[in-house]
C-alpha positions as CSV (number, residue, x, y, z in Angstrom):
1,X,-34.9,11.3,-36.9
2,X,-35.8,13.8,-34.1
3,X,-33.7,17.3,-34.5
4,X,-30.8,17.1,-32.4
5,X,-29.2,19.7,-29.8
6,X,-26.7,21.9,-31.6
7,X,-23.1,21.0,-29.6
8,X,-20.1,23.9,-29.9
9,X,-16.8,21.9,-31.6
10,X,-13.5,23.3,-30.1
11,X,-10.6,24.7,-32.6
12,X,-8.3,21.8,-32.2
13,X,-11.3,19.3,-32.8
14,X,-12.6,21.2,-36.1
15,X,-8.6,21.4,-36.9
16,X,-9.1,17.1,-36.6
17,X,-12.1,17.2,-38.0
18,X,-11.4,19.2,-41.4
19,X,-7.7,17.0,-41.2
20,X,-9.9,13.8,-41.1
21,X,-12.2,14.7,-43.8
22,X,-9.5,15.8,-46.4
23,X,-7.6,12.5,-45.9
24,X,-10.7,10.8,-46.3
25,X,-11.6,12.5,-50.0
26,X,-7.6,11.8,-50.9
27,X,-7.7,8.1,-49.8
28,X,-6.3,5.9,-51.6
29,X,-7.6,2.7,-50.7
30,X,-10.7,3.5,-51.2
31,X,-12.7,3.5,-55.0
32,X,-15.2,6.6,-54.6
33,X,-16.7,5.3,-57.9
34,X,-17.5,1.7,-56.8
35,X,-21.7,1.4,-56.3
36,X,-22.7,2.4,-52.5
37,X,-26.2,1.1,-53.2
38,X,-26.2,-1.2,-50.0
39,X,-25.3,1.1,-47.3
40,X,-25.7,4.5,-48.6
41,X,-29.3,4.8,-49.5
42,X,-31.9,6.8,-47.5
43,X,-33.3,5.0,-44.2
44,X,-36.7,5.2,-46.1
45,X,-35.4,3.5,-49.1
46,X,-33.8,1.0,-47.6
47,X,-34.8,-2.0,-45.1
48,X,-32.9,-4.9,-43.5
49,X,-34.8,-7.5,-45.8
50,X,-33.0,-6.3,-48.7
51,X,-29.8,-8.3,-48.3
52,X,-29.5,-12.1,-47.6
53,X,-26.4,-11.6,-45.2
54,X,-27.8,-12.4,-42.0
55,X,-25.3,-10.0,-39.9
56,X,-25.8,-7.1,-42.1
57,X,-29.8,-7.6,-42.2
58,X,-29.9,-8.2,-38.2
59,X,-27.5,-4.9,-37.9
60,X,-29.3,-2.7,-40.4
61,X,-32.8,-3.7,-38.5
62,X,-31.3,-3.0,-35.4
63,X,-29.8,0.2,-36.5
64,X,-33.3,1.7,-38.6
65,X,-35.3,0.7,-35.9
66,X,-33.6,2.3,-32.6
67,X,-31.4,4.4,-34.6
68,X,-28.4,3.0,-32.5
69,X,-26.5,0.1,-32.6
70,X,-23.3,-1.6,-30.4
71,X,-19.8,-0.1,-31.0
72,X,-18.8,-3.6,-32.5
73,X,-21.7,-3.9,-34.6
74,X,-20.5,-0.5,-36.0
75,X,-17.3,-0.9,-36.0
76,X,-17.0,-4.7,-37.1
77,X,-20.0,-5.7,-39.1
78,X,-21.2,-2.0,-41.1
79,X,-18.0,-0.2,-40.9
80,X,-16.0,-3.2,-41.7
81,X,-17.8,-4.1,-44.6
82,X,-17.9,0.0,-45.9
83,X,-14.1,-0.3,-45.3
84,X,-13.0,-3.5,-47.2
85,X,-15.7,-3.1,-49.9
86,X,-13.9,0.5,-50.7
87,X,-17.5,2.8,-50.0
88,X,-16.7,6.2,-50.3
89,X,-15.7,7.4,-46.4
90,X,-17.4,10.4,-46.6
91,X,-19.9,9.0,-48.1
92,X,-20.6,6.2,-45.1
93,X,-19.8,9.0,-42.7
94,X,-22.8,11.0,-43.6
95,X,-24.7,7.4,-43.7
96,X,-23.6,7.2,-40.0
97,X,-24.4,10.5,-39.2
98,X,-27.5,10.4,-40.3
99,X,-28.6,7.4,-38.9
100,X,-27.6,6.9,-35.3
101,X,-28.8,9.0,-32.3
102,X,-25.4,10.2,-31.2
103,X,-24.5,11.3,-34.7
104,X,-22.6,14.4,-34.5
105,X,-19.5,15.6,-36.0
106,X,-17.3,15.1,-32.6
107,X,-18.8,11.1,-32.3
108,X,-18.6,9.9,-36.4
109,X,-15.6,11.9,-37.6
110,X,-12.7,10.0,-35.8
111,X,-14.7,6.8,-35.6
112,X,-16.0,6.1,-38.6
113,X,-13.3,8.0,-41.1
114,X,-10.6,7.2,-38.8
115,X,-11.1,4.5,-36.4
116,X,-13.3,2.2,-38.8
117,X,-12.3,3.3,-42.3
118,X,-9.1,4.4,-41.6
119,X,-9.2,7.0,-44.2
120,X,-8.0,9.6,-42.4
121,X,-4.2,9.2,-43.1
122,X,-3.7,7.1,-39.7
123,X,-4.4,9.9,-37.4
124,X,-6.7,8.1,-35.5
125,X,-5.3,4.3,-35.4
126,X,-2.2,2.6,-36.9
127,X,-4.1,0.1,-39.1
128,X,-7.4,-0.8,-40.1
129,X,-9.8,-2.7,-38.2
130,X,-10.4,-5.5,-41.1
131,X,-12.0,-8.8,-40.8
132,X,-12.5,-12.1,-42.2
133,X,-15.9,-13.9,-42.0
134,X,-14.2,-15.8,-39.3
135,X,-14.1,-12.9,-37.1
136,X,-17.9,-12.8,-37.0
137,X,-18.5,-16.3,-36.8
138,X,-16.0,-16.8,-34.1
139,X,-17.9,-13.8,-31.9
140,X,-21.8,-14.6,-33.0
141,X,-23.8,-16.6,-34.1
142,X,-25.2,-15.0,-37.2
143,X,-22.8,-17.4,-39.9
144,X,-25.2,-20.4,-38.5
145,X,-28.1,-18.9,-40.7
146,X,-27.1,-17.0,-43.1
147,X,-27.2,-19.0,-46.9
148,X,-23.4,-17.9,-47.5
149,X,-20.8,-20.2,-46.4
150,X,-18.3,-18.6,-44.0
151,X,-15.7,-20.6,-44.8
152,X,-15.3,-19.9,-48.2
153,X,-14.0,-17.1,-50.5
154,X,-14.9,-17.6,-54.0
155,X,-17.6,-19.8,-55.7
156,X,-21.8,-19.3,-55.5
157,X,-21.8,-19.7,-51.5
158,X,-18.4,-17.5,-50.5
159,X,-19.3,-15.1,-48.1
160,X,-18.7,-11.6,-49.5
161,X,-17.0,-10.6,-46.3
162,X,-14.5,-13.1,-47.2
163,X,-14.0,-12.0,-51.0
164,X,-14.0,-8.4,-50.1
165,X,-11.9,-8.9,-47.3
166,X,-9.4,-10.7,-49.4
167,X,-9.6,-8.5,-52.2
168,X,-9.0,-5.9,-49.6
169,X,-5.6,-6.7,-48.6
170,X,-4.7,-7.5,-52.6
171,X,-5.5,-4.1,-53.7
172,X,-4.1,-2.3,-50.4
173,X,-0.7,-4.8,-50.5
174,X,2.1,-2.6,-51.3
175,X,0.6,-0.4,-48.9
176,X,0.3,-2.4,-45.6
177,X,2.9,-4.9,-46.0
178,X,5.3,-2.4,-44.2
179,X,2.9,-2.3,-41.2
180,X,4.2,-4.3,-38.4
181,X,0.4,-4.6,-37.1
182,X,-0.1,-6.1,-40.5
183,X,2.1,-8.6,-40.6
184,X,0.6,-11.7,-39.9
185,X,-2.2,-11.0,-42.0
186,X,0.3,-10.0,-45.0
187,X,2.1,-13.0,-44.3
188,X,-1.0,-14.9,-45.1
189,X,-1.7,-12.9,-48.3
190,X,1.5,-13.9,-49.1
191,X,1.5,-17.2,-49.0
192,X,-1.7,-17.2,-51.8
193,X,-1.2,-18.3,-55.4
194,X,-1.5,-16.1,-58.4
195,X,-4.7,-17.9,-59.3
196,X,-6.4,-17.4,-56.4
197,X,-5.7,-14.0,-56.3
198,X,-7.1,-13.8,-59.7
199,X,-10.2,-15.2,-58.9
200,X,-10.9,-13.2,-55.6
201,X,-10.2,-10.7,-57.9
202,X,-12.8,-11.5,-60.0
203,X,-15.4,-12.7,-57.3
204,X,-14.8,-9.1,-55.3
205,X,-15.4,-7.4,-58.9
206,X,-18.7,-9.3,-59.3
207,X,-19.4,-8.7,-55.8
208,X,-19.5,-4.6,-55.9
209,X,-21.5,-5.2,-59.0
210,X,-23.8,-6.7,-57.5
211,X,-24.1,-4.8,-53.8
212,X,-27.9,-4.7,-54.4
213,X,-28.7,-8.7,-54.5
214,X,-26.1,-10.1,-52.1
């Protein structure tokens, strides 16, 4: 990537800055120890055909080769699936930073750590942008070919977005169910048996083991 022109970062937005970064390292819904292999290796190590999910291929192509990609594709698609599969924040910031064109410090801090990961102690937004494989099938097309099925959560053919995203609001429960803007997806958690819980449990588990061959 082309060096980039050095932009001056006011007091107050350092101050936010250095705030975001330190609630991101303390984060709690977040497992820094999980693998990162799908979204945090080097541009040159790492190409679109290396994951059979058809959104995340299409997005990573689209991001390696213009090294820029749509605010919902970042927001939605990469920095939805960093958030719910737990990736280290600042790990996926300096992922962002150093692959887009507009990646400075005033840009990525409060949209990726805050805005998408919500790692920054809710200084940016008052919940987390998460999503279902739903969401992307309801706004794309991609579910049509990709092998996983969108509709389900566990089993062979669940769609990891689905398992992580499930797993997601299991692990983060006590947290968000307190969050009005939560609600209706808590309520839905809640209504969940134990045994399905267990075995998105399970699937998510087998999922992050697995980050490199999904």
């Amino acid at each position: 990537m082309s060096a980039r022109t050095t932009i001056w970062i006011t007091g107050d937005q350092c101050s936010m800055k250095n705030t975001a970064l330190k609630s991101a390292d303390k984060s709690k819904h977040f497992d820094k120890h999980k693998t990162q292999k799908l979204l945090m290796m080097e541009q040159s190590e790492y190409g679109a055909n290396d994951t059979k999910m058809h959104y995340m291929s299409d997005s990573l192509k689209t991001t390696i080769d213009n090294g820029y990609a749509h605010h919902i594709v970042r927001l939605m698609l990469l920095g939805n699936f960093s958030l719910i599969a737990g990736l280290s924040p600042l790990a996926v910031n300096e992922w962002f930073t150093q692959m887009f064109v507009d990646g400075y410090d005033w840009v990525m801090v409060p949209n990726v750590v805050g805005m998408t990961l919500h790692a920054d102690g809710g200084y940016v937004g008052t919940k987390p942008y998460a999503a279902s494989a739903n969401y992307i099938n309801s706004m794309s097309d991609y579910c049509k070919k990709c092998p996983y099925d969108q509709k389900l959560a566990t089993g062979e053919k669940a769609c990891p977005f689905n398992t992580l995203y499930w797993d997601f609001l299991i692990r983060n429960e006590d947290k968000f169910k307190s969050n009005h803007r939560m609600a209706m997806m808590m309520k839905n958690l809640a209504g969940k048996p134990d045994l399905w819980r267990t075995e998105i449990s399970a699937q998510a588990g087998k999922t992050l083991r697995n980050l490199d061959s999904i």
